[in-house]
Structure formats: structure tokens, C-alpha cells
C-alpha positions as CSV (number, residue, x, y, z in Angstrom):
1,X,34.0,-23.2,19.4
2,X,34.0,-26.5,20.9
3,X,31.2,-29.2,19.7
4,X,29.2,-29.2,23.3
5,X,29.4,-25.7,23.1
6,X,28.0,-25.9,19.3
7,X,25.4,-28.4,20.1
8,X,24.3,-26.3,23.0
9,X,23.8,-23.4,20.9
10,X,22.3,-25.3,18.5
11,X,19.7,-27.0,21.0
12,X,18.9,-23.2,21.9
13,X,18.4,-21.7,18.4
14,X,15.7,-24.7,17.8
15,X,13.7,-24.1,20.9
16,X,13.5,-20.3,20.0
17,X,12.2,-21.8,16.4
18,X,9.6,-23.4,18.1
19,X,8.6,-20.4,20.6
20,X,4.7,-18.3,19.2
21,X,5.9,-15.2,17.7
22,X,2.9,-13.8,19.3
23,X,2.7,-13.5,23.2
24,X,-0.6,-15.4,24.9
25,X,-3.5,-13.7,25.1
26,X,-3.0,-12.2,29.6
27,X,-5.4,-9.3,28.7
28,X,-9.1,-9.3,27.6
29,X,-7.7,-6.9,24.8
30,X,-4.6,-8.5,24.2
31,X,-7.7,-11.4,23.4
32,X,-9.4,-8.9,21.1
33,X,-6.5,-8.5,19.4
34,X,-5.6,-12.0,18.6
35,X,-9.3,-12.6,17.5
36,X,-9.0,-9.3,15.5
37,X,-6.1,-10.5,13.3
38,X,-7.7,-14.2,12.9
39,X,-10.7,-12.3,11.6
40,X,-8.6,-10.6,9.1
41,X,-6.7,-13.2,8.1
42,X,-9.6,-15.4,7.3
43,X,-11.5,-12.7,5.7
44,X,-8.3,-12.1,3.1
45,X,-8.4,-15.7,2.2
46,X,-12.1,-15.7,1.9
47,X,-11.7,-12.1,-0.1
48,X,-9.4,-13.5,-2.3
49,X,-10.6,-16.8,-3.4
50,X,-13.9,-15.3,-4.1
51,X,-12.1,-12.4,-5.9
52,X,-10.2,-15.6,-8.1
53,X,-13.5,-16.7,-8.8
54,X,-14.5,-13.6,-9.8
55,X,-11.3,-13.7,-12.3
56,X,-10.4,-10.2,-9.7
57,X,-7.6,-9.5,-7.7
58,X,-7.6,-8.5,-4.3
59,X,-7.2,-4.7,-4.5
60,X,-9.7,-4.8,-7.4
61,X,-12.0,-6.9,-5.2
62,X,-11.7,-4.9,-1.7
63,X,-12.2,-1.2,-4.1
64,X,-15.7,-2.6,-5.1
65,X,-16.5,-3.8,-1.4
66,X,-15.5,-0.1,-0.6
67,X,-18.3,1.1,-3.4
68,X,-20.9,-0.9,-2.7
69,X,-20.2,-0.1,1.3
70,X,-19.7,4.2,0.9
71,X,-21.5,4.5,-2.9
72,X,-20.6,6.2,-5.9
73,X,-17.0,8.0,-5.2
74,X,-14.1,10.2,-6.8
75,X,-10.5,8.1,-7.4
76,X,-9.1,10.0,-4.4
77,X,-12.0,9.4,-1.8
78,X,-11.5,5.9,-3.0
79,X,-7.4,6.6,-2.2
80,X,-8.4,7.8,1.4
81,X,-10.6,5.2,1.9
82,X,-8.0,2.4,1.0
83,X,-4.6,3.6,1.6
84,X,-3.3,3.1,-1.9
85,X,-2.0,5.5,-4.0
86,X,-3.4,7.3,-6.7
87,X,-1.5,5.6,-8.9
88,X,-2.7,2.3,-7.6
89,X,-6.1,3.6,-8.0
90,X,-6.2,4.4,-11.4
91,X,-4.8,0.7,-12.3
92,X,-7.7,-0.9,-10.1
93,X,-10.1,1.3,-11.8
94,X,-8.8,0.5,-15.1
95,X,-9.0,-3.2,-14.3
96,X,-12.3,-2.7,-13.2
97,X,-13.4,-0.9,-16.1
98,X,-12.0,-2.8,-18.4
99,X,-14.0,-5.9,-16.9
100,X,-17.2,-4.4,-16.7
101,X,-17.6,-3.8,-13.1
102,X,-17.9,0.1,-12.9
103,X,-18.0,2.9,-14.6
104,X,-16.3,6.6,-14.8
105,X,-18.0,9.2,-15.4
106,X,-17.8,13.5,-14.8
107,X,-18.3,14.3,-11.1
108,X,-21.5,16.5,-11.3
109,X,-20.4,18.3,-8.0
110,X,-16.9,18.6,-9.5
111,X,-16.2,19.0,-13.2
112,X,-12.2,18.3,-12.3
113,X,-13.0,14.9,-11.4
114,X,-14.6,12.1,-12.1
115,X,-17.4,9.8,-10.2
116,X,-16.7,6.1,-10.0
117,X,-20.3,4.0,-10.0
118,X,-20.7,0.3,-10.0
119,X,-22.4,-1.5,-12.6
120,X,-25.4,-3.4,-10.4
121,X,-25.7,-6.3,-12.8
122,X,-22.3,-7.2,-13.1
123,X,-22.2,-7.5,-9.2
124,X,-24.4,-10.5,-9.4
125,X,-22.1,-13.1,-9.4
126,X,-19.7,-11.5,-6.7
127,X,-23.0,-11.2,-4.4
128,X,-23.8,-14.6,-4.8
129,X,-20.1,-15.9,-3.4
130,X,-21.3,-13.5,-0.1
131,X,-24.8,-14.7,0.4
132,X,-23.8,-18.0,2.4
133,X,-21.1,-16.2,4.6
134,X,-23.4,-13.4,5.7
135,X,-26.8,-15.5,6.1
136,X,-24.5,-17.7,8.4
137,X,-23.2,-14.5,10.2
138,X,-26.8,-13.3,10.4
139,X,-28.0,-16.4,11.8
140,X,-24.8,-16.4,14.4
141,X,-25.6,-12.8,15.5
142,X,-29.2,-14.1,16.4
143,X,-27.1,-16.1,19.6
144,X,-25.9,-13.0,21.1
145,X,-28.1,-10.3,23.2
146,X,-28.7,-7.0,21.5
147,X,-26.4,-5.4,24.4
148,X,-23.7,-7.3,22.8
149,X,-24.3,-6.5,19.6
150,X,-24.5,-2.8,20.2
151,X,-21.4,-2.9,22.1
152,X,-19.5,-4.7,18.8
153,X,-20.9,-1.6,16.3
154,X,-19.3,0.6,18.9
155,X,-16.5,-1.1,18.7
156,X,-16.3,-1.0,15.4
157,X,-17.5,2.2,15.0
158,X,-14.3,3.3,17.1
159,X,-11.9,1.3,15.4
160,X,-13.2,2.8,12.3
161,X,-12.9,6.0,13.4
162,X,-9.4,6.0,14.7
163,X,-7.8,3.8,11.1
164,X,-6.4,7.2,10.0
165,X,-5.1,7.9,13.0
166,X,-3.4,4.8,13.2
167,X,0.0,4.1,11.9
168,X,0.1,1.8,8.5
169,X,2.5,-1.0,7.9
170,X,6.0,0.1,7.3
């Protein structure tokens, strides 16, 4: 290949570097979307910084938001709920355990398995890393009208609703 030639495709290879590997926004749900996944991303670095703080990982931290949001629950509600396996369970609970944060104990409904509690005083700390970020979401909520706020629990509610539906990453 001669050097114009190389330069040429060089040239092109740089400006396809430089190109979004997202598409703009055209769509008020191809907007949603984009806003969605900025959402998420911020919330994961939030998550995990607090769960550093907490001397937690991430999966450790996200399986005790997933107690305190559904309550008390068995190591394989707490596999549907998350999408790990129950081998990846069973190590979050241990780590958990191990530093204080829950506790195991018979499943009164099912002597097979076992009921996974949270230990309320030990979640003092983790609640206080949360109390700035949702007073300040509280008080930004207080700018929209109620309509809108309805129509994000619906949305919500139908995004929730649809997750195992959805395929996972893979």
C-alpha cells in the first residue's frame, strides 16, 4: 500500500476514534435511555465509594440495599432478585456475616432454608453515607408536579416489572 493511501486510511481510522459510540438522543425515549444509563452509572460510583467506606464491596453493598428495600429473605429470593448465582450468594452472605451486617437464621415458613435478616444497628453508618443524597433528591422532587411524579413511579414500576423479562448482559 502506497503512503497516501496509508495516511488516508490512517486519517479515517482516527476520525472513527473520535465518533460517540452512542447515537444522539432523535427520540424522547432514545433521551430516556441515555438519562437512564447516566443514572446508573453515577449511582455505581456513588454505591461503590460509599460501599469502600463501608470497608464493603459492591455486590455486598447492593444485596443489603436489596434487604432493606424487600426485607428479610431466603439466599435464592436474594438470587432472583439480583441475578447472581447461588454460589455468588452464599460468598456475599458470608462476607456479610462475617462483618456483622446480617444474620442467618432457620426460615420459619421453610425448615430447608434459611432467612437472611439485617442487623439494624450495624446499618447506621451505611444510612448515614445515604442521608445527604436522598434529602437532596427529596427536596429536587418537591420542583416537579405530582402528575410527574406519578408518571416516574409508573415508570418505574414498569421497568421493574419487565427486568426479568429482559435479557442480561452477555
Amino acid at each position: 500500500m502506497s503512503t497516501p493511501q496509508k495516511e488516508k486510511r490512517n486519517r479515517a481510522a482516527a476520525h472513527k476514534a473520535d465518533e460517540p459510540l452512542m447515537a444522539a438522543a432523535v427520540t424522547p425515549a432514545d433521551q430516556v435511555v441515555l438519562e437512564i444509563r447516566k443514572f446508573i452509572a453515577a449511582a455505581i460510583f456513588f454505591n461503590t465509594q460509599a460501599a469502600e467506606k463501608a470497608g464493603l464491596g459492591l455486590t455486598d453493598m447492593q444485596v443489603m440495599h436489596m434487604l432493606q428495600i424487600y426485607g428479610p429473605s431466603t439466599p435464592s429470593r436474594l438470587a432472583a432478585w439480583t441475578g447472581l448465582s447461588s454460589g455468588g450468594v452464599t460468598v456475599a452472605l458470608d462476607r456479610l456475616e462475617k462483618s456483622g451486617y446480617l444474620r442467618r437464621a432457620p426460615n420459619p415458613e421453610d425448615r430447608r432454608s434459611l432467612l437472611i435478616t439485617l442487623v439494624p444497628g450495624r446499618l447506621r453508618k451505611i444510612a448515614a453515607m445515604y442521608e445527604g443524597i436522598e434529602k437532596e433528591t427529596r427536596r429536587l422532587l418537591t420542583l416537579l408536579p405530582e402528575g410527574d411524579l406519578e408518571a416516574v413511579v409508573r415508570f418505574f414500576e414498569v421497568m421493574q416489572s419487565a427486568r426479568t423479562e429482559r435479557p442480561g448482559v452477555g
